[in-house]
VOPAGU-2260 file (C-alpha; in pm, 1 decimal, decimal comma):
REM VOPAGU-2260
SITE   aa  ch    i         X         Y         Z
SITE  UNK   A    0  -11682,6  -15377,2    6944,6
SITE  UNK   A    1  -11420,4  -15633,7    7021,9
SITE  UNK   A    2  -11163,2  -15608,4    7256,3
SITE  UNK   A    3  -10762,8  -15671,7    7207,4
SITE  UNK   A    4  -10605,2  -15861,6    7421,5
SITE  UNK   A    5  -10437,5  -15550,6    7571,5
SITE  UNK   A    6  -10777,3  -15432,0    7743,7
SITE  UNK   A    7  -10913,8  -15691,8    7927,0
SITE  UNK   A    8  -11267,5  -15630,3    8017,6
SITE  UNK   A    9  -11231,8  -15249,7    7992,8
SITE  UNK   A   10  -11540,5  -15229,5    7820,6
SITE  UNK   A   11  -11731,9  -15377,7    8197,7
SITE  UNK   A   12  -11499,5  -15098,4    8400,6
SITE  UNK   A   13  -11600,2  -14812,4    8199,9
SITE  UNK   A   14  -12016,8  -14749,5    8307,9
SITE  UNK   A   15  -12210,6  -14562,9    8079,5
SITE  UNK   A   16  -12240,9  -14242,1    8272,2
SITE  UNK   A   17  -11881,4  -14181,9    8277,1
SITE  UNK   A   18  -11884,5  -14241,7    7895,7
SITE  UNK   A   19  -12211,2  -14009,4    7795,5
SITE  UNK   A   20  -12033,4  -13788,0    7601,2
SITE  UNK   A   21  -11739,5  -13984,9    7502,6
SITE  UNK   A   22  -11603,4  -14089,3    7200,8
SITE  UNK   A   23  -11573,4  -14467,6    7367,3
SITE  UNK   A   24  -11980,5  -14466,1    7393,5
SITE  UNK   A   25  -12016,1  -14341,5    7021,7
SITE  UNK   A   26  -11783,4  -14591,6    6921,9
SITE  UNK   A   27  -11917,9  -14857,7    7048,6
SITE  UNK   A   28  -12270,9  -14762,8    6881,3
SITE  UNK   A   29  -12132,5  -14660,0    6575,1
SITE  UNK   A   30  -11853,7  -14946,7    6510,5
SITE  UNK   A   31  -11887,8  -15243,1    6329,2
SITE  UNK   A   32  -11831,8  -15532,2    6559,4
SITE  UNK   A   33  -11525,4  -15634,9    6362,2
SITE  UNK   A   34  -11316,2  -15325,5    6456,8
SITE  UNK   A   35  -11086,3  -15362,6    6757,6
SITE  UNK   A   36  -11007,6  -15142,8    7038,8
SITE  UNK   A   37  -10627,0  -15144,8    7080,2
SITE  UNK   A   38  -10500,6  -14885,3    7260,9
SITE  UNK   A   39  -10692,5  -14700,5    7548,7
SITE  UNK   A   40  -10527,7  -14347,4    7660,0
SITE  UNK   A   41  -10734,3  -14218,8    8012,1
SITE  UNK   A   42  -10742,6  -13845,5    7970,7
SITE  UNK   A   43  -11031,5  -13864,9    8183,8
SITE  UNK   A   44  -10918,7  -13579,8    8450,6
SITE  UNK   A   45  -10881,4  -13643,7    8794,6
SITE  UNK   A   46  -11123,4  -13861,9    8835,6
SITE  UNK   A   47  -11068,2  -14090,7    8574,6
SITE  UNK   A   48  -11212,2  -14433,0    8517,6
SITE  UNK   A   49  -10949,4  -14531,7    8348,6
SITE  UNK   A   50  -10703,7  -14438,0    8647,9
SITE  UNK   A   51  -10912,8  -14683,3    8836,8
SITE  UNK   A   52  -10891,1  -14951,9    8593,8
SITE  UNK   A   53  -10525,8  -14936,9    8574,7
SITE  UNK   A   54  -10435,1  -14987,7    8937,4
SITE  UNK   A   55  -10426,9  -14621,8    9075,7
SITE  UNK   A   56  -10545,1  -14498,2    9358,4
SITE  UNK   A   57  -10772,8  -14214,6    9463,0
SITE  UNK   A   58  -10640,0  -13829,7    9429,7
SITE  UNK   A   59  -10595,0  -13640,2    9743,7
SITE  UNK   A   60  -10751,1  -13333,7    9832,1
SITE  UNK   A   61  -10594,0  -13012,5    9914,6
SITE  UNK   A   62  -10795,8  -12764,9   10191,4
SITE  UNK   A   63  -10765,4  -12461,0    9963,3
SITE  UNK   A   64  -11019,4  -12237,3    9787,9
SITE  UNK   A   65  -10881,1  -12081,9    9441,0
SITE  UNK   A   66  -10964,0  -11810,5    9240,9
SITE  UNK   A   67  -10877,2  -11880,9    8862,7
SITE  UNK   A   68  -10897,2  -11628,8    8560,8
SITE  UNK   A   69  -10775,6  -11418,5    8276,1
SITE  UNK   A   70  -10690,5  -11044,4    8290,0
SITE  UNK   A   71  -10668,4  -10856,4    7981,4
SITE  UNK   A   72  -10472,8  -10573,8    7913,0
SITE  UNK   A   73  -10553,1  -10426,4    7592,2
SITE  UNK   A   74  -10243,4  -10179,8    7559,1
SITE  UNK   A   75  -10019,0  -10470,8    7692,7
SITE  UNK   A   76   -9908,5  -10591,1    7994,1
SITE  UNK   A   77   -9555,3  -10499,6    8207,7
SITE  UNK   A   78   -9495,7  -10862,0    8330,2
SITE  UNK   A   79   -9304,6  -11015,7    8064,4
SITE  UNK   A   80   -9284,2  -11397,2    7994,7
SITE  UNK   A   81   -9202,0  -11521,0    8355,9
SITE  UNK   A   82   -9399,6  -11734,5    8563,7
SITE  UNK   A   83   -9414,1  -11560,6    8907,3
SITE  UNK   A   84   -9597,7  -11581,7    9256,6
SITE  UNK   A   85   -9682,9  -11417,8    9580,8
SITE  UNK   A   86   -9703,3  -11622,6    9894,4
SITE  UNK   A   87   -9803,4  -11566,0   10234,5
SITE  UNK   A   88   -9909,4  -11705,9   10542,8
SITE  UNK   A   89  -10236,4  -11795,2   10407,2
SITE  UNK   A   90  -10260,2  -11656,8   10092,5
SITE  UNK   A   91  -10073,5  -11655,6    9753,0
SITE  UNK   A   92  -10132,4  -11514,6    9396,1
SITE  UNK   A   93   -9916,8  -11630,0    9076,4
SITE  UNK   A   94   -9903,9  -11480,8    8709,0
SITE  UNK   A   95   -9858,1  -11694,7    8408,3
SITE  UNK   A   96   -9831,3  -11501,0    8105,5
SITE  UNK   A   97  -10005,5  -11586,0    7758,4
SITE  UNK   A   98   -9916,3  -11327,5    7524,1
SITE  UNK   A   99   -9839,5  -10982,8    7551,9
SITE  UNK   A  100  -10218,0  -10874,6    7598,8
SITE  UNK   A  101  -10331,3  -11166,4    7806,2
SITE  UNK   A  102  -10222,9  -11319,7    8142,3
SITE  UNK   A  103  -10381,2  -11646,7    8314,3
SITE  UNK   A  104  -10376,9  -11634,5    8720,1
SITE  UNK   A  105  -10460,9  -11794,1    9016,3
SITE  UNK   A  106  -10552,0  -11666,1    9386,1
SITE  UNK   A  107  -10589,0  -11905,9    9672,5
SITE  UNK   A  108  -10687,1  -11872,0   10033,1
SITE  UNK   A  109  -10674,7  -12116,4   10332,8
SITE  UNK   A  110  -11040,5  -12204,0   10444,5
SITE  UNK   A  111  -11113,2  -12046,4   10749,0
SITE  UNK   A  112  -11228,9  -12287,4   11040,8
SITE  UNK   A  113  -11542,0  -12502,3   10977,5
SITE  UNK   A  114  -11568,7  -12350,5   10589,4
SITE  UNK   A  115  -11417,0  -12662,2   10404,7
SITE  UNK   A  116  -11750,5  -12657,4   10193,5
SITE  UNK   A  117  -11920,1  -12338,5   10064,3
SITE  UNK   A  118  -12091,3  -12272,3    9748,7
SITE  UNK   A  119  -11858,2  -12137,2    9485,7
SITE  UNK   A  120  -11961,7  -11730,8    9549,6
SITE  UNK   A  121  -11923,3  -11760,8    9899,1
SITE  UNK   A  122  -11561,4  -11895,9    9847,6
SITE  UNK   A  123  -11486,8  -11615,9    9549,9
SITE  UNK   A  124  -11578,9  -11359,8    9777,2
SITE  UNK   A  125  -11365,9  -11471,5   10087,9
SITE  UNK   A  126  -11052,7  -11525,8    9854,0
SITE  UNK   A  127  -11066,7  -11253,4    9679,1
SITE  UNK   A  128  -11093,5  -11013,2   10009,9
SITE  UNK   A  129  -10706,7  -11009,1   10037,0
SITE  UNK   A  130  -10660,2  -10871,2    9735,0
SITE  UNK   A  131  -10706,4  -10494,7    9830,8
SITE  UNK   A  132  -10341,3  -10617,8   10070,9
SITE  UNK   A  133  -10192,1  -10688,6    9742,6
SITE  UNK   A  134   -9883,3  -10494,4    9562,4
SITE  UNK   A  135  -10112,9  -10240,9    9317,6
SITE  UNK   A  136  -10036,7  -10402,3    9026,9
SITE  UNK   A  137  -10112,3  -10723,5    9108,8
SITE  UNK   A  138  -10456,6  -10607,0    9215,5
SITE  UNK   A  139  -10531,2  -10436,7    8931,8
SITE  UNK   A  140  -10460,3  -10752,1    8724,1
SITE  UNK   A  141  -10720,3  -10901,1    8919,6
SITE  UNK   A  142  -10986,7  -10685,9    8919,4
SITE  UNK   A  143  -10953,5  -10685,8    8550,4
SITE  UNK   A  144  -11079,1  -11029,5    8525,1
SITE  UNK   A  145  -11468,1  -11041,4    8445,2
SITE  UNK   A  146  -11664,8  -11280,2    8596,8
SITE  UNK   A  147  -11728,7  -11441,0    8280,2
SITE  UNK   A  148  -11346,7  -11535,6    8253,5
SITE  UNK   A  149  -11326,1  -11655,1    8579,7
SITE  UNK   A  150  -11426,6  -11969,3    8774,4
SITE  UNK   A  151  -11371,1  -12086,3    9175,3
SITE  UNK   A  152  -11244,7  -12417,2    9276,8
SITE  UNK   A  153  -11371,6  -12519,8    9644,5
SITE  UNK   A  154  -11124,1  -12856,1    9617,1
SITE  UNK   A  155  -10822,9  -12885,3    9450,0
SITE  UNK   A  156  -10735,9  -13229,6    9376,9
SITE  UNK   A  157  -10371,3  -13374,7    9313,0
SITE  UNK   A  158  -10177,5  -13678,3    9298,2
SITE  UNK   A  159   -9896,0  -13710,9    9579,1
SITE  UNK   A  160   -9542,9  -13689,7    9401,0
SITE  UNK   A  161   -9475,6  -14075,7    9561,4
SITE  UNK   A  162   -9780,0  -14205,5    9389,9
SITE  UNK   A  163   -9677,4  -14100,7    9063,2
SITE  UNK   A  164   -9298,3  -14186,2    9132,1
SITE  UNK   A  165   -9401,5  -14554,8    9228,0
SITE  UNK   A  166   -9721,5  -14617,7    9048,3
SITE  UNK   A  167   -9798,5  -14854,0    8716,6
SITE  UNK   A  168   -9976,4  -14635,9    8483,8
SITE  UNK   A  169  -10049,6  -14967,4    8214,0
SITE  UNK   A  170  -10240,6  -15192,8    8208,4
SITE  UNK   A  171  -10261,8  -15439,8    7899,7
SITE  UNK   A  172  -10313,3  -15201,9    7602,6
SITE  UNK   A  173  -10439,4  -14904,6    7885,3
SITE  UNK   A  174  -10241,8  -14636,9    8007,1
SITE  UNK   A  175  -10336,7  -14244,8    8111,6
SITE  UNK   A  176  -10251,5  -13958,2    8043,4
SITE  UNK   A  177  -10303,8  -13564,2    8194,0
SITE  UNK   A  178  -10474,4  -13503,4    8506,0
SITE  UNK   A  179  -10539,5  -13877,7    8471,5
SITE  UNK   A  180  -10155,0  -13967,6    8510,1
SITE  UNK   A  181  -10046,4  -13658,4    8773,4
SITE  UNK   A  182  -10320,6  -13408,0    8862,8
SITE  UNK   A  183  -10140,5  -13134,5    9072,2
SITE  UNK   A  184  -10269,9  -12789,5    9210,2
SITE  UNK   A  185  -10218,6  -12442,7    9011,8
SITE  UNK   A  186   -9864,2  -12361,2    9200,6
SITE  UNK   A  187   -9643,4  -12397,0    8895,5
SITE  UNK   A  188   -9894,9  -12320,3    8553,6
SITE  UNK   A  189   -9775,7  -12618,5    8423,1
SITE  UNK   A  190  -10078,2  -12869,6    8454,3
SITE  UNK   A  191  -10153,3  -12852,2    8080,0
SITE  UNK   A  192   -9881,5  -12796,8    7932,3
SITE  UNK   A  193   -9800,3  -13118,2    8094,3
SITE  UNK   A  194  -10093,5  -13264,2    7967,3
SITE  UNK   A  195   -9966,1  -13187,2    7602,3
SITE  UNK   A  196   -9629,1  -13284,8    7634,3
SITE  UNK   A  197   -9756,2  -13625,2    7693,8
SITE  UNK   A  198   -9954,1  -13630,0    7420,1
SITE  UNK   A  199   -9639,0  -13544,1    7206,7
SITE  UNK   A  200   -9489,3  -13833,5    7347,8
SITE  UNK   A  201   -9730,4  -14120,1    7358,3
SITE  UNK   A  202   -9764,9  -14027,3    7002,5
SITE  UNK   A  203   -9401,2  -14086,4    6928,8
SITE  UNK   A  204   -9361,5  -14395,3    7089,4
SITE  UNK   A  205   -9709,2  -14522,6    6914,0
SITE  UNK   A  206   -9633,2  -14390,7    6589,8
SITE  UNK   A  207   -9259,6  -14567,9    6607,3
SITE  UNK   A  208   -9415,5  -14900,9    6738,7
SITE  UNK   A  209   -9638,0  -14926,8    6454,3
SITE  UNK   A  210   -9361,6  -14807,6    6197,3
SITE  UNK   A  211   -9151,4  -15124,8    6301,2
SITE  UNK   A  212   -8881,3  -15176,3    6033,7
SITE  UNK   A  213   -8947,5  -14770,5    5930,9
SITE  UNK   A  214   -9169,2  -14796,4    5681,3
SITE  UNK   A  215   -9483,5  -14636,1    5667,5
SITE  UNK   A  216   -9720,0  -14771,6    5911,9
SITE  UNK   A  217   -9993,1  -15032,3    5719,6
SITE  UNK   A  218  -10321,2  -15052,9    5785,1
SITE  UNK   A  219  -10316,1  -15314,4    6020,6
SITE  UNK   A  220  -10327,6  -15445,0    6388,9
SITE  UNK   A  221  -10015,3  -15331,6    6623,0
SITE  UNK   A  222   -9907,2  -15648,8    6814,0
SITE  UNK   A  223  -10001,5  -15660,6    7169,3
SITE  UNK   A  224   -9588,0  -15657,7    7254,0
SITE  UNK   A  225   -9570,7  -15381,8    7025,5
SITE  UNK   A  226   -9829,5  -15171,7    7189,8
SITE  UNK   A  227   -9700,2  -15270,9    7527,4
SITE  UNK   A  228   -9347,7  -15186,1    7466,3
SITE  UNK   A  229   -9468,2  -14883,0    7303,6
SITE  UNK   A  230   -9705,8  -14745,9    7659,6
SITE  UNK   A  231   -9353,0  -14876,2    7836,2
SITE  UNK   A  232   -9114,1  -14627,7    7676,4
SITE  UNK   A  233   -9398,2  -14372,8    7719,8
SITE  UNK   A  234   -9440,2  -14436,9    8113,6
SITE  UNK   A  235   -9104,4  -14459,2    8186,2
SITE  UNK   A  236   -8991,0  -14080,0    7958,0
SITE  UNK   A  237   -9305,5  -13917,5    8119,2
SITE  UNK   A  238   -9225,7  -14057,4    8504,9
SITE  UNK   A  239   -8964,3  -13823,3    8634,7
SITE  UNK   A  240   -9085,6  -13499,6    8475,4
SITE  UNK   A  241   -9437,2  -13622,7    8610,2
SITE  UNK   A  242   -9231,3  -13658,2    8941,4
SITE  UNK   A  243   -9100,0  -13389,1    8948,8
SITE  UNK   A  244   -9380,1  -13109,8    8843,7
SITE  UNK   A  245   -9583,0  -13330,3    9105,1
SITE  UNK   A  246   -9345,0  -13261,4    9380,8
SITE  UNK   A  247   -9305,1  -12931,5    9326,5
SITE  UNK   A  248   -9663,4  -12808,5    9343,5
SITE  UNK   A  249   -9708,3  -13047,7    9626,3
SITE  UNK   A  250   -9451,2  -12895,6    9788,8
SITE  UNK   A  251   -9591,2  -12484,3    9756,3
SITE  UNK   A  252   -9912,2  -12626,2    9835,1
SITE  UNK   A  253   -9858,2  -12818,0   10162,1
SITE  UNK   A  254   -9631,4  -12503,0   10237,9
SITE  UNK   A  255   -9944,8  -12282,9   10209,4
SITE  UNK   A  256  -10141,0  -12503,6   10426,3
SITE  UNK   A  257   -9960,9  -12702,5   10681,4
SITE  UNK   A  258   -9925,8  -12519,5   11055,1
SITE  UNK   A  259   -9651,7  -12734,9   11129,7
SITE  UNK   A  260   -9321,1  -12562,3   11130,2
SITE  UNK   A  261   -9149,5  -12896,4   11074,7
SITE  UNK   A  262   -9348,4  -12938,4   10744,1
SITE  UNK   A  263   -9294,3  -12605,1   10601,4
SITE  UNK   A  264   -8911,6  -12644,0   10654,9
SITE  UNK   A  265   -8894,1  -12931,8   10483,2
SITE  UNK   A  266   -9143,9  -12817,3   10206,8
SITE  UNK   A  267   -8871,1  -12496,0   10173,7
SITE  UNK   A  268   -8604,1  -12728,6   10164,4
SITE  UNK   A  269   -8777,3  -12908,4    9887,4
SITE  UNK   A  270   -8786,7  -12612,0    9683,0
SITE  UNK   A  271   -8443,2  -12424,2    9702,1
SITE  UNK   A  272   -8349,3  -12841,6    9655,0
SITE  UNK   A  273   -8533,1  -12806,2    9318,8
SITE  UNK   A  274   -8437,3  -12427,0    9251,9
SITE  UNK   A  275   -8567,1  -12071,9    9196,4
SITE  UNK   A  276   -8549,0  -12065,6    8805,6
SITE  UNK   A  277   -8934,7  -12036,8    8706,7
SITE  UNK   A  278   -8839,5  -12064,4    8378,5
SITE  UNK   A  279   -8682,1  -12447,5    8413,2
SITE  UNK   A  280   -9014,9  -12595,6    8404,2
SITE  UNK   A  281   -9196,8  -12372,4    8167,1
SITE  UNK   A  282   -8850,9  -12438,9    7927,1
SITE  UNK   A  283   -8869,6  -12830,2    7926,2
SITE  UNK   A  284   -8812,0  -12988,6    7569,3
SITE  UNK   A  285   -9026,9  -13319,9    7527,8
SITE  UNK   A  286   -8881,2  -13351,4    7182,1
SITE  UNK   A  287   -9051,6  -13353,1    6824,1
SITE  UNK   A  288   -9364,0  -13572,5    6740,0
């Protein structure tokens, strides 16, 4: 496999065991050697190779346990279609509704001292002791969550909202996208939807670059100013919503775990700054594809 000019020595970045099960490894056996890569999109998670390659640095790490599942309600479900949350001192539940039989949430819990690192039951159980303190219908949607639907994350990982406001997310032909571009914690449900949104939109700005004059796109190479310009209008659409979903779970998170009273008033200053409506994130238009 050859590489465009757009990903210079990619190919050396990228080691094999982050690539097992990848579509770049299969390519690479598969391929004959006169195909060329030309774009490379990083949807690698949070601890992407591709992040790496691209200039950006290391996720931080937020001292939370979290409970995540699905509760089913068979007859259907009183909640509606808004996103909503609980939070307390140390504590906090929110609801994301799927359909009207289905609802995806989240329960977190600050570590106590000296349990930073636990094995995933051991944190379940201690989160999930707080929720007999809950209102009755938000307990019952948890306890309707089997543990086959449910899964425990001992460290949630996120991108500070200045890292994503500042950063260069291309490199050559490179560029990332999802957790790869703005991992943030569960505050806001809107991790993957975010996730897809930029796939609508690197799309767009691909598909148009190779278009050029309008015409259907041959089959040919993409110039490497083409495909540039292309990741360019992609980076710079996707920064400020980025930026701004960033911020806002940064902000409920460090609210949830900071002791500082300084902090937290600035983190609730932050939000009323960015505004009650749960709906103005989950409404967000990233146009047509």
């Amino acid at each position: 496999m050859r590489e465009a000019a757009g990903t210079p020595g990619l190919r050396r970045e990228l080691a094999q065991s982050s690539c097992r099960h990848g579509h770049l490894r299969r390519m690479y056996r598969k391929k004959s050697s006169n195909n060329v890569i030309q774009v490379v999109i990083g949807c690698d998670g949070w601890n992407s190779v591709v992040a790496r390659y691209v200039g950006l640095g290391a996720p931080s790490q937020l001292p939370r346990f979290i409970v995540l599942g699905f509760a089913s309600y068979p007859e259907g479900h009183p909640f509606g279609t808004e996103f909503s949350q609980i939070i307390a001192d140390d504590f906090a539940v929110g609801r994301v509704p799927i359909n009207e039989n289905l609802l995806h949430f989240f329960v977190s819990r600050s570590p106590s001292p000296g349990r930073t690192d636990v094995d995933e039951d051991a944190a379940r159980k201690y989160v999930l002791e707080k929720v007999d303190e809950l209102p009755g219908e938000v307990a019952d949607m948890v306890r309707r969550c089997d543990a086959a639907s449910s899964w425990t994350l001992t460290k949630v990982w996120y991108r500070p909202p200045w890292q994503v406001a500042l950063a260069g997310f291309r490199r050559g032909a490179v560029t990332v996208a999802g957790d790869a571009m703005h991992a943030m914690g569960p505050f806001i449900g809107q991790g993957g939807s975010a996730g897809l949104e930029d796939a609508v939109v690197l799309a767009r700005s691909l598909s148009s670059a190779a278009a050029g004059d309008g015409r259907a796109p041959p089959r040919q190479q993409l110039r490497d100013d083409a495909v540039g310009a292309a990741i360019d209008e992609y980076v710079a659409e996707r920064r400020r919503r980025a930026t701004t979903l960033c911020l806002h779970s940064f902000a409920i998170g460090t609210l949830l775990t900071t002791r500082w009273l300084a902090v937290k008033l600035a983190c609730v200053a932050v939000l009323a700054l960015l505004g009650g409506d749960s709906r103005r994130d989950a409404d967000y238009d990233c146009g047509r594809l």
